[in-house]
C-alpha positions, 0 to 999 in steps of 0.5 A, a space after each residue: 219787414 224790418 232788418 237792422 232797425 230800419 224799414 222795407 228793403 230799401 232801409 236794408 240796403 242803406 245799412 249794408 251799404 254804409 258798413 261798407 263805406 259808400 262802396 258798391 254793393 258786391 255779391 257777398 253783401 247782396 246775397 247777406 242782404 236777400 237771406 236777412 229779407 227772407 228770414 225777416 219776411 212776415 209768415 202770413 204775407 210772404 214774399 211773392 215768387 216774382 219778386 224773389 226770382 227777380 232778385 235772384 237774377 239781379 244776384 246771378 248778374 252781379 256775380 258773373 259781373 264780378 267774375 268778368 271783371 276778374 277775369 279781365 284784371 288777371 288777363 291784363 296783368 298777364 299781358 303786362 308780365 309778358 310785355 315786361 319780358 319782351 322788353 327786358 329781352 330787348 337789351 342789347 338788340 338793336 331796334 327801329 322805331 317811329 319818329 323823328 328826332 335823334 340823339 348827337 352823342 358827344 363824339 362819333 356818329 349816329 344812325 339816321 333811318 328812313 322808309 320808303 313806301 316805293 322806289 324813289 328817285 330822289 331822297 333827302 334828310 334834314 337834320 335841324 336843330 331845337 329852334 328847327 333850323 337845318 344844320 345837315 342835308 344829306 342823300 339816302 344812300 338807297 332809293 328802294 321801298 323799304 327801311 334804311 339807313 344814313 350815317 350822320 357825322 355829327 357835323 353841320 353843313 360847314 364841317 363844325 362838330 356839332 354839341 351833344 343832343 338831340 336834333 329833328 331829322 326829316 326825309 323828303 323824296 320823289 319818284 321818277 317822275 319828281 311826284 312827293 312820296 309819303 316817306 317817313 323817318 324811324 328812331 334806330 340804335 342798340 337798346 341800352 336799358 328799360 325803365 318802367 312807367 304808368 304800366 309802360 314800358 320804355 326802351 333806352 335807345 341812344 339816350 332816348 326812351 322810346 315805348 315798347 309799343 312804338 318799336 317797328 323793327 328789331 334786329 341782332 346787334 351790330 345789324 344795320 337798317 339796310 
């Protein structure tokens, strides 16, 4: 049989998938590449029923392969809407997320957080600076299991005011008995803005862009961790 000036279906299909620049063979074009097979067969020797069956089920799998795929790529981008308006709605609440570092702005204090897995009887954060040297220890105010939170002054451990940036905060604690906790720090403040990147979206918070899918906790404005 001969289609397009070339030889047997294996010639048919080099041509189909030439005019369509190396990409892959879609339904459209299979499905133009079975009927031009069919009208080019010799009428003496048709073509024999298995191998047509054969290749109408290679067209039914190609086709609801498309759709799959399709269907998965309108599922994704509905879920991208969604979290693009979850984010949005974000602005001006205040949010705890994972982490553990904190932005110093130029004046005022800022909110540390941490959680306890249980009751502790002790709790201790450090705050250190770029080169990981501690600047600030102080006590968490609550020792119950769950998230809470410390005010940070801005100040070293002499009283100095300390410049704008961003500091690494850790939480050391024991129970009763002087046993380590597995206690972790959070990020928490008013979400300022959102910013958008890779399909991702990014709260501001205290000057930091922290992911949608990193936020723990969220709250009305003004709520504390506590």
């Amino acid at each position: 049989m001969q289609v397009n000036g070339t030889t047997g279906t294996s010639g048919a299909t080099g041509t189909t998938s030439g005019s369509t620049s190396g990409t892959a063979l879609d339904k459209t074009a299979f499905l133009k590449l079975l009927v031009t097979q069919m009208q080019n067969q010799d009428p003496l020797s048709p073509m024999d029923n298995t191998t047509f069956l054969a290749q109408l089920a290679q067209f039914s799998s190609l086709e609801q392969m498309q759709n799959l795929n399709d269907s998965f790529a309108s599922s994704l981008s509905q879920s991208q809407t969604l979290n693009d308006s979850v984010a949005a709605g974000l602005i001006g609440r205040q949010v705890t997320a994972s982490g553990n570092t904190v932005t110093l702005p130029a004046s005022g204090s800022v909110g540390l957080s941490y959680t306890l897995p249980a009751t502790a009887g002790s709790v201790t954060l450090a705050v250190t600076d770029g080169n990981g040297n501690i600047v600030r220890t102080l006590a968490g105010t609550d020792t119950t299991a769950g998230t809470h939170g410390v005010s940070w002054d801005g100040r070293d451990s002499s009283g100095a005011r300390l410049p704008a940036g961003t500091y690494g905060v850790f939480v050391a604690a024991t129970d009763a008995t002087g046993a380590k906790l597995d206690a972790t720090t959070q990020i928490s403040g008013l979400v300022t803005g959102v910013t958008y990147s890779n399909g991702t979206a990014y709260l501001t918070v205290n000057g930091q862009e922290i992911a949608l899918g990193d936020i723990t906790q969220v709250t009305a404005a003004g709520t504390g961790s506590n």
